[in-house]
N, C-alpha and C positions, 0 to 999 in steps of 0.2 A: 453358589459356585465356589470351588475351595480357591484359596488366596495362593499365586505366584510363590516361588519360593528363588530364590538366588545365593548358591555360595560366594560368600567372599572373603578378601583376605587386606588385612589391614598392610599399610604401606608407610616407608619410613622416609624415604624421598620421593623429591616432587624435584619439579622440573622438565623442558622439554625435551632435553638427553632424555632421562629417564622414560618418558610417555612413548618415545618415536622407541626403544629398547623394549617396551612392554607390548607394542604394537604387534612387531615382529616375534614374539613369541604366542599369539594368538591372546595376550589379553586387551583389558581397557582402563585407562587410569580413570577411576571417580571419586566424588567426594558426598559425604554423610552432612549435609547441615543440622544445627540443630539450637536455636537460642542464642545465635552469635556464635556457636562451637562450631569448629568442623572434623571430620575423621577424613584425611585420604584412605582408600582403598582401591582392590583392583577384582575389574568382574569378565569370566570370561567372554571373550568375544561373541562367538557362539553360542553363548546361555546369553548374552543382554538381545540380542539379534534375534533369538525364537521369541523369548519373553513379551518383546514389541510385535513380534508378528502376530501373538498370540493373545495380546490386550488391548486394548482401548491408546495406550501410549502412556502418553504427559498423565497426572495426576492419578495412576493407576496403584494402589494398593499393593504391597508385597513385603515376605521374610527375606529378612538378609539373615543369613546364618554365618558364623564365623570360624573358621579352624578350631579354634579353641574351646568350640561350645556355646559364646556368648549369642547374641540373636536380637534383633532391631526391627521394628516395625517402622516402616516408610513410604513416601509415594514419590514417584519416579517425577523428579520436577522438569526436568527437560536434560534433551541429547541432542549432540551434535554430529552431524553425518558430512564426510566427505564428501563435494557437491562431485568431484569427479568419478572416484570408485563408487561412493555410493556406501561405503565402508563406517561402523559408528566408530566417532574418535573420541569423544567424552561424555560422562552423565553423571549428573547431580543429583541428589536425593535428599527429602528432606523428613528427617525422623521425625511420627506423629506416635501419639496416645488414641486408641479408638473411643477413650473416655471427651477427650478436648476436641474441640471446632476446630477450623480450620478455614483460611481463605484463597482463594486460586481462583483460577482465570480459566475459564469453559468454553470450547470454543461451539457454534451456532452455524449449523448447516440449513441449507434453502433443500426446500421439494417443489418441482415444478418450475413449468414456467407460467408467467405474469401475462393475463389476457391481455395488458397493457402493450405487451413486449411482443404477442404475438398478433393480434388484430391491430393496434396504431401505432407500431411502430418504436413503441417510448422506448427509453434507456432505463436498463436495472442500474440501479448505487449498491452496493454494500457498504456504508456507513459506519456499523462495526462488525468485529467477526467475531468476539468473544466476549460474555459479561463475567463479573468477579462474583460470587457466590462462597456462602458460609455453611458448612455443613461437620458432620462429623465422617474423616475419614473414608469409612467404608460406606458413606453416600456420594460420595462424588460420583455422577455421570459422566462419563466419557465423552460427551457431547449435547449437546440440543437441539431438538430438529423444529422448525415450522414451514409450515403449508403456503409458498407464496403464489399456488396457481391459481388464483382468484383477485387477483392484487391489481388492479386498474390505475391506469395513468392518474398519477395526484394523489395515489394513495400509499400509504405507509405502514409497516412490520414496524409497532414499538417496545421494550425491554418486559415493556408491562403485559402484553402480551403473547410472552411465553409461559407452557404450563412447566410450573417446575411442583415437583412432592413438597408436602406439610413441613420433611425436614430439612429442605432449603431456604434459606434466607439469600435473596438477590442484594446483592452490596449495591449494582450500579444503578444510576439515576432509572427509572422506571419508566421517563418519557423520553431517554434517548431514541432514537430513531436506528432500526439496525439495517433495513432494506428501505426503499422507496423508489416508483418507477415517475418519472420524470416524462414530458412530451420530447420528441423530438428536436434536433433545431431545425431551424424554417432558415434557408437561404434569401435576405432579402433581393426584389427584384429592382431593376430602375424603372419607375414610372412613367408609360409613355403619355404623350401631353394629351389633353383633351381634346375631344374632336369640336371644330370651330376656332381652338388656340393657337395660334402661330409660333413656329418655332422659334427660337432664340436669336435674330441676325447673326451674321457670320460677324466676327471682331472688325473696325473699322479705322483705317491708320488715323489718329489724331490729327484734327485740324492743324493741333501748332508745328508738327512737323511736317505736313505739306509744306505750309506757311515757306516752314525754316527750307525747306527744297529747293521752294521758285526763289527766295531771295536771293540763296547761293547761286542758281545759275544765272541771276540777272548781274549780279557782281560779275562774275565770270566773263557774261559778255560786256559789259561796261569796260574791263579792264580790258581785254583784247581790241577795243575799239580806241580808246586810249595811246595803246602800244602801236598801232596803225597808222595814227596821223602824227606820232611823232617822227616814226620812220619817212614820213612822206614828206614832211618838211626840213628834215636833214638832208632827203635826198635834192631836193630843191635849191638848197643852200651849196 
């Protein structure tokens, strides 16, 4: 398939006057990395917006050609999109050699669903969604796909196996875990008692404060019996 091509034009200010200025003239501000280097440039709206509709995206291979003649080979590291318009507002690029490696982050799509998830119930994890891989340039995959519609509760999609080509080299741990379907949870029930076992008595007021009841109303009436014969022998008097 022939390689993207993209004109661009190198830029002498940066800042966010500038960018919201380039917006509105239908371009995009971005930047060239390159070994700690960087180049601002600016790509058209337009042209960055089919380019993506018409590749893979992130890690996609392409010509940057420059007014002047010059010309850059690069792959599109990532862009940022207006979550409201939906509009791109910046993209990064990072010049590559098709002779040199390179390492970037692939992201890992699911096919299917997990008999787990359909006959009991389980829950899908996605774990990771992207492993790091070394390749040269113009092998980067757009993506990774595996098969999870055979995937049973307890069972697990590990890094190690995905099929990747001779000329990839997988960076991440090989027994990461990318998918795994999980059981359900169980809502615990409360126990009802055994048959023959008696229920729990009802809670029963304390002995010592009966006790302390009858003592107070026997003071109570002591004291009013009290209060009675002395009135009766005042009255006498």
């Amino acid at each position: 398939m022939e390689r993207a091509t993209l004109n661009v034009e190198k830029r002498d200010k940066a800042g966010k006057g500038i960018a919201r200025s380039l917006r509105r003239q239908g371009m995009i501000p971005a930047v060239i990395y390159r070994e700690g280097n960087s180049l601002p440039i600016t790509i058209s709206k337009k042209a960055m917006a089919e380019f993506i509709d018409a590749t893979s995206g992130e890690h996609t291979v392409v010509n940057l050609n420059f007014s002047d003649g010059a010309k850059k080979l690069a792959i599109l590291k990532e862009f940022q999109v207006d979550p409201l318009k939906g509009d791109i507002l910046h993209t990064d690029f990072f010049e590559v050699s098709l002779t040199e490696k390179v390492s970037v982050n692939v992201r890992v799509m699911t096919l299917g669903e997990p008999i787990g998830v359909k006959r009991d119930s389980g829950i899908l994890q996605h774990v990771v969604r992207e492993i790091e891989i070394e390749c040269l340039p113009d092998k980067i995959p757009g993506h990774f796909e595996i098969d999870i519609s055979k995937l049973e509760t307890g069972q697990a999609v590990h890094v190690k196996d995905i099929s990747v080509g001779e000329d990839i080299k997988v960076l991440t741990d090989p027994d990461e875990v990318i998918v795994n379907v999980i059981a359900p949870a169980v809502e615990k029930e409360e126990a009802a008692p055994a048959e023959g076992v008696a229920a729990a008595p009802a809670m029963v007021e304390p002995e010592v404060i009966k006790k302390g009841k009858k003592e107070e109303e026997g003071a109570e009436k002591t004291e009013k019996k009290e209060k009675t014969e002395k009135k009766e022998k005042a009255e006498k008097k």
